[in-house]
C-alpha positions in Angstrom: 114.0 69.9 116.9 116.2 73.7 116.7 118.3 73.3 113.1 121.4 75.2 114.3 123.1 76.0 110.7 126.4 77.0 110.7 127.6 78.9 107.6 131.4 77.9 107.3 133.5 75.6 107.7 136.9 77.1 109.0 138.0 77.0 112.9 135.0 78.8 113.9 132.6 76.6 112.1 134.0 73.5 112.4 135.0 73.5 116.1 131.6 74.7 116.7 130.0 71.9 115.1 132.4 69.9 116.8 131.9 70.7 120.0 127.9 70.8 119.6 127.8 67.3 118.2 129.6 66.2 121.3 127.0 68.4 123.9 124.1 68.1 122.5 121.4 65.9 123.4 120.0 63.4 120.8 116.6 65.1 120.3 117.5 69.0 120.9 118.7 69.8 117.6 120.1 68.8 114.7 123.4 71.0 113.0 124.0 71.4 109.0 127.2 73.0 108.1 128.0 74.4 104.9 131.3 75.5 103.2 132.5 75.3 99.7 134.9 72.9 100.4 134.9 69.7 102.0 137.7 70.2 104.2 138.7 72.7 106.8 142.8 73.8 106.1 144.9 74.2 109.2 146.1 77.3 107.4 149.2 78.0 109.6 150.9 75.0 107.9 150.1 76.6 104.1 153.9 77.7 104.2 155.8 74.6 105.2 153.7 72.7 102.7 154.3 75.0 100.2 158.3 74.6 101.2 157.8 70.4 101.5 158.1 70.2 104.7 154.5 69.0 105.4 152.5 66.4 102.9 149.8 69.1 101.6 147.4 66.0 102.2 147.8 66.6 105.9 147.0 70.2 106.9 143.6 69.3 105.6 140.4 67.6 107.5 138.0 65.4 106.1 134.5 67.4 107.6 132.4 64.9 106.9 134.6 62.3 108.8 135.2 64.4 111.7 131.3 65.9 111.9 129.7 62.4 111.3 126.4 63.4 114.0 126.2 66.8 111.3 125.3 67.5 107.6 127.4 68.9 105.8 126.0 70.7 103.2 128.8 71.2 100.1 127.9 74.5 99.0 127.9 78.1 99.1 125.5 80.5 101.5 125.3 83.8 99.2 122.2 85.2 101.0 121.1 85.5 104.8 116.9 86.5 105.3 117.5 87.3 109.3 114.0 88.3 109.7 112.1 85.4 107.6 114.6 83.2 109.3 116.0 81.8 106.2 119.4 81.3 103.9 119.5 81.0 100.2 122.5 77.5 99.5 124.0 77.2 96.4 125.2 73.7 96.3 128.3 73.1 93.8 126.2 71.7 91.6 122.5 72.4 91.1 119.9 74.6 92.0 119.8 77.2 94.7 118.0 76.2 97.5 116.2 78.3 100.9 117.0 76.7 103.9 115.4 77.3 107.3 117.4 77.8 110.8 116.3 78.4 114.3 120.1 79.5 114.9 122.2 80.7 112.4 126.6 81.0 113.1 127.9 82.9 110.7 131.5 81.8 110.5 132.6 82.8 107.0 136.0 84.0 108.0 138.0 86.6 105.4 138.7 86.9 102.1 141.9 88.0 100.9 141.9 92.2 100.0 142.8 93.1 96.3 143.9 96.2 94.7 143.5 97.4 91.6 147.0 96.8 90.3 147.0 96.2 86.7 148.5 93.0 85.7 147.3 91.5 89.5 144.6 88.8 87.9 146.8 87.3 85.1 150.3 87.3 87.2 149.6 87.1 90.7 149.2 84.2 92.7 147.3 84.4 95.9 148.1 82.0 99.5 145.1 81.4 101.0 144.2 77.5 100.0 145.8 74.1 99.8 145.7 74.2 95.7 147.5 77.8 96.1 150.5 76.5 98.3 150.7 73.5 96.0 150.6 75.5 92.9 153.1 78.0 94.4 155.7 75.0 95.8 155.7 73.7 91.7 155.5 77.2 90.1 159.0 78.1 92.1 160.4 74.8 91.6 159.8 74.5 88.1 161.6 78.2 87.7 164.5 76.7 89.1 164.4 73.6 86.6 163.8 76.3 83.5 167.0 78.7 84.2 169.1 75.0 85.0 167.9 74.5 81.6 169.7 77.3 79.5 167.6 80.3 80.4 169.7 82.9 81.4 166.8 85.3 82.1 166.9 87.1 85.5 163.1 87.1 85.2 163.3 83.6 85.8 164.5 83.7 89.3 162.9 87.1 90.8 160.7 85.9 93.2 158.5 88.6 95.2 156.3 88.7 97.9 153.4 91.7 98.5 152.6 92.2 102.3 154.5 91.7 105.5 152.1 90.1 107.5 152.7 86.2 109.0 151.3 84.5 105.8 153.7 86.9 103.4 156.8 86.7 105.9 156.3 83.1 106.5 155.8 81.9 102.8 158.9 84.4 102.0 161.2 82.7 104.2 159.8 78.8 103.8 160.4 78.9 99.9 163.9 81.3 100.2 164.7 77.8 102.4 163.3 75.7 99.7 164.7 76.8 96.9 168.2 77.4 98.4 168.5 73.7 99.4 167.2 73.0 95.9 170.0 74.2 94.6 172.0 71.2 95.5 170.8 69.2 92.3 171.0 72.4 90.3 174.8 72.4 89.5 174.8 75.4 86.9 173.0 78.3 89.7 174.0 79.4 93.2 172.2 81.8 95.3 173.4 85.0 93.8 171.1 83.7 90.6 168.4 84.4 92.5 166.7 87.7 94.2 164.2 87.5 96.7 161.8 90.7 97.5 159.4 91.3 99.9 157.2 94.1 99.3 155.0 95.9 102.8 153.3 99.4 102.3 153.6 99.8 106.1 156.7 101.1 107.9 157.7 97.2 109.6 156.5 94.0 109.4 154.8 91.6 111.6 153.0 94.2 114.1 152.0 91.4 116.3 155.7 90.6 117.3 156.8 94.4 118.7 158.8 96.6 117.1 162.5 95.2 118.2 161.7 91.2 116.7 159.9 92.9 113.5 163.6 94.1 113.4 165.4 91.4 114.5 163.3 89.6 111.5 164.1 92.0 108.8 167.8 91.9 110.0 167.7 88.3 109.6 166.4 87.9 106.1 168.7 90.5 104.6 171.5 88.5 106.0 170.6 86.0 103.9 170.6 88.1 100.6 166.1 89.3 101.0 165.3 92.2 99.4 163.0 93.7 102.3 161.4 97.0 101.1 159.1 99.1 103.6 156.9 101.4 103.0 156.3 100.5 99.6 153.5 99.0 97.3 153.4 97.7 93.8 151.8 99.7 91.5 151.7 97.5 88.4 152.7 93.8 87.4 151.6 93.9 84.0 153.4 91.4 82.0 155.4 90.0 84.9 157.0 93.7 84.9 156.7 95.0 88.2 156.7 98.3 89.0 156.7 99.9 92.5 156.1 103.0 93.9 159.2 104.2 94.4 160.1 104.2 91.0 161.9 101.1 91.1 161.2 98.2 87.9 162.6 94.8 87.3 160.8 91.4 85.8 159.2 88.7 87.9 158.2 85.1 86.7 156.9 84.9 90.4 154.7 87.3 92.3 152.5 86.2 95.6 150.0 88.4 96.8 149.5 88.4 100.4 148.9 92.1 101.3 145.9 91.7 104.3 142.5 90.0 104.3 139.1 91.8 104.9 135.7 90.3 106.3 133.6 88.0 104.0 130.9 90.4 103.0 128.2 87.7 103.4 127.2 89.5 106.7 127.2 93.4 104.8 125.1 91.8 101.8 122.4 90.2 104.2 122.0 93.8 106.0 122.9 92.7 109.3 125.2 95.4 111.1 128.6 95.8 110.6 131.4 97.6 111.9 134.3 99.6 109.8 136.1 96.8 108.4 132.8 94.8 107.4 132.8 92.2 110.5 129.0 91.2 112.1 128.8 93.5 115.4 128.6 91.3 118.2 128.2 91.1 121.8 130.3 89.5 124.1 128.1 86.2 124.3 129.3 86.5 120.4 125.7 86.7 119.7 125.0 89.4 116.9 124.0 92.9 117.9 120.1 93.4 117.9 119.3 90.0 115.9 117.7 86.7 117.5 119.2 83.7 116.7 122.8 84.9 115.0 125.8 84.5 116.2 129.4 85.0 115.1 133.4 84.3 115.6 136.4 84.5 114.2 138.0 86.7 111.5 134.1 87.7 110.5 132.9 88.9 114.3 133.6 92.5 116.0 133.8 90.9 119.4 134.5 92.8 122.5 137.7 92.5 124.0 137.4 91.7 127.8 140.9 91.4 128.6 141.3 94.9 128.1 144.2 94.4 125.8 142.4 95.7 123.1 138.8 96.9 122.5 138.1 94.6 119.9 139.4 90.6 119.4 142.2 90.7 116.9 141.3 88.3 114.2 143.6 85.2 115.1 143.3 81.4 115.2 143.7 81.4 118.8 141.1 84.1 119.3 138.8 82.0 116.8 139.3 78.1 118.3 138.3 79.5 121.8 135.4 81.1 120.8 134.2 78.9 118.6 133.7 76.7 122.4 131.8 79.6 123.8 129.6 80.1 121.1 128.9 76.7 120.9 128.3 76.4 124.8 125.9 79.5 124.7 123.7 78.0 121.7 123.1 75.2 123.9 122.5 77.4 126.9 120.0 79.3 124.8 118.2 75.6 123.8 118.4 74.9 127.3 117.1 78.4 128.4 120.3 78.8 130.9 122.5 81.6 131.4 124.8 82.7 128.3 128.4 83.3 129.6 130.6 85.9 128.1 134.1 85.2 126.0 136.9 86.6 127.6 140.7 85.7 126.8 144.1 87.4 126.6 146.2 86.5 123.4 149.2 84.7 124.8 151.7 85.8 121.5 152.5 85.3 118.3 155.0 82.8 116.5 156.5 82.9 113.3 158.6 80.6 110.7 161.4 82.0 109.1 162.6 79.0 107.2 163.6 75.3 108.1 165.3 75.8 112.2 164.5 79.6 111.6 161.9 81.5 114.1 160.7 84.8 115.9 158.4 84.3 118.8 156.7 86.4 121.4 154.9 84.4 124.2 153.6 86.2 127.3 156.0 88.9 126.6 159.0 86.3 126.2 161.0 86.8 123.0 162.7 83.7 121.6 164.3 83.9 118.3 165.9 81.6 115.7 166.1 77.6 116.6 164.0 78.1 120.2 161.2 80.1 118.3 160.9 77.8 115.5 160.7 74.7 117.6 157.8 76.6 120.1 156.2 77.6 116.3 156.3 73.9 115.4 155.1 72.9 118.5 152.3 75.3 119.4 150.8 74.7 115.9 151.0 71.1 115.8 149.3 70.5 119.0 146.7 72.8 117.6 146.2 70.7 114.4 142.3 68.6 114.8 142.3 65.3 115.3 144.8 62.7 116.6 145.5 61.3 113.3 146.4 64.9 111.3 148.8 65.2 114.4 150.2 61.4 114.0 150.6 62.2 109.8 152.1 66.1 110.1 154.5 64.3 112.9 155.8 61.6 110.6 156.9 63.8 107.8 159.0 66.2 109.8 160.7 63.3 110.7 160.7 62.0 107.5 162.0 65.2 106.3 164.6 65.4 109.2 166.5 62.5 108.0 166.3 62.2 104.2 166.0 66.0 103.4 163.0 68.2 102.2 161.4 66.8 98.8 162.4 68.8 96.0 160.3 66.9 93.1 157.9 69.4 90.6 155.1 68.1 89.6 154.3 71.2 87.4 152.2 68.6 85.1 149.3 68.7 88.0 148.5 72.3 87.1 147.4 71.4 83.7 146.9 67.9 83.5 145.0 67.3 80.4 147.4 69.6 78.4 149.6 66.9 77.3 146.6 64.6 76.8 144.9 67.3 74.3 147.9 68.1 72.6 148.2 64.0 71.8 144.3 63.9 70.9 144.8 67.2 68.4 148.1 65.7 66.9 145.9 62.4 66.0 143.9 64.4 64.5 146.0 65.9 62.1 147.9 63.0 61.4 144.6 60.9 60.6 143.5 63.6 58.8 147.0 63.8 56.5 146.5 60.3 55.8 143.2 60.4 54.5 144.2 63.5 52.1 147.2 61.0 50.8 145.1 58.2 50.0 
């Protein structure tokens, strides 16, 4: 039988897989999918989890329960041979491994783009995974819990945000929301304790939205006392001491980084060919420029823009989940020896969270804004969630959250959980080891 392996398990990947399990015919081919993680993350709910507005359990999907007619393979693919037809797995634990394919998809999404900013590895916090949002939502909670104690430090409570895109503008406003109403139970602070800056080397901030929303958004979080600086990077963190370019410094406790993504270089590395920003060439069957048997989506695929609104697909979920039923659909065709059909779609819009009942939306050149916008962002992602149970679970805690309030608990402890436990064991020690030396 053809061993279709798809390298990733993200929309591309795992709607691919999806959709193939479902098509395929018992003895035409049999699909392995690998990914490091277990799960595929809705990642457009990474912000309202962060805030508590979602159960972080929820924006996440078994693969293994959803793919039961595929393997899924928990592992990494660090190497692709294209010509002997071959990729090299490194499972989380154990030995590398070469694994054959007839068809390969090569859906490795991006990786979030660093600088060299000194100070970035030991004081930044990136927002691209579950364990990120969940380390953020505790990390800002727990700063509020330290200044309630006695700690007068502005540090403290100087939260910043690096990049203006929808992951820096949504996780800006969701935790501004989150920490504001958590200053209910915190008697001794108020809102003036605490500054909020977004940082975006650019001139405005979501592109996607047009110029007069990107406004209307940056008018909207300065009303509620948000630092929004343009054009303007930081050039140093060192010691929770940020510096930017303009000159200005102040301390941060808190400092995300979520200034762009670039292409998995999984695709450069293997020598297959890439365009400018390091994404597989493809055609618009989203099968890979001069190879046989490769194929690509997503975030990590230069694909041809039919509808003429662009000359490439933007990297966007929506561009990603439709594609990711092409490719699928074309594999098959290949199998099958039918015609391959080509991938054409015009993005619809954008929407963006601002906060709990906050929004900005543009939909088919409609712009909604505040309450209507953040009810068509809920909406529009939630019916995009997989599965009918994800949609059941992320459903029950927005109502749960509508009538008894966001959940405001830390549970700074899970960061480090055998801290406490070593710091017991080494006290034993010590005291064992004094009583001996007395007797």
């Amino acid at each position: 039988m053809t061993h279709i392996l798809i390298v990733g398990g993200g929309y591309v990947g795992m709607y691919t897989a999806l959709r193939l399990q479902r098509r395929l015919r018992g003895a035409e081919a049999v699909v392995t999918v690998v990914d490091p993680e277990p799960n595929m993350t809705y990642q457009p709910f990474l912000p309202e989890a962060a805030a508590g507005s979602v159960e972080p359990r929820h924006v996440v999907v078994p693969l293994r329960r959803v793919l039961r007619g595929c393997r899924v393979i928990t592992g990494k693919v660090t190497a692709v041979d294209h010509e002997g037809r071959t990729a090299t797995v490194v499972p989380r634990e154990g030995e590398p491994v070469k694994m054959g394919y007839d068809q390969l998809v090569l859906a490795v999404g991006s990786v979030t783009r660093v600088q060299n900013v000194p100070g970035l590895a030991e004081h930044g916090i990136g927002f691209s995974t579950l364990a990120e949002a969940i380390y953020l939502r505790n990390h800002v909670l727990s700063r509020l819990d330290v200044a309630s104690s006695g700690c007068a430090a502005k540090k403290v409570l100087t939260f910043v945000v690096v990049g203006g895109g929808y992951a820096g503008v949504e996780v800006f406003g969701e935790l501004e929301d989150m920490a504001r109403y958590a200053l209910k139970v915190h008697t001794g602070l108020s809102r003036a304790d605490m500054r909020w800056v977004l940082v975006e080397a650019s001139g405005r901030i979501l592109p996607e939205i047009g110029k007069a929303m990107s406004e209307y958004t940056i008018r909207r979080l300065r009303e509620r006392g948000m630092e929004v600086k343009l054009g303007t990077t930081v050039t140093s963190m060192r010691d929770g001491h940020v510096v930017l370019s303009t000159g200005e410094e102040f301390d941060a406790d808190t400092v995300v980084w979520t200034a762009g993504v670039k292409a998995n270089p999984l695709a450069m590395r293997s020598g297959m060919p890439i365009d400018f920003r390091g994404r597989l060439i493809c055609t618009e069957t989203l099968r890979a420029r001069g190879l046989q048997g490769i194929w690509s989506a997503g975030d990590s695929a230069a694909v041809p823009d039919l509808s003429g609104v662009d000359s490439l697909c933007t990297p966007s979920a929506q561009h990603a989940v439709r594609q990711a039923e092409v490719l699928a659909d074309n594999i098959i065709a290949t199998i099958r020896g039918q015609e391959l059909k080509p991938y054409k779609h015009k993005h619809v819009g954008s929407v963006a969270s601002l906060g709990l009942h906050k929004g900005v939306a543009q939909v088919y050149g409609i712009k909604l804004k505040g309450l209507p916008a953040w009810l068509m962002h809920r909406f529009y992602h939630w019916s995009r969630v997989p599965t009918a149970g994800c949609k059941l679970r992320v459903l029950l805690d927005w109502m749960t959250t509508f009538l008894s309030g966001r959940e405001i608990v830390s549970l700074g402890a899970i960061q480090s959980p055998r801290r406490d436990w070593q710091a017991l064991v080494r006290e034993s020690g010590h005291t064992v080891a004094g009583n001996t030396a007395d007797r």
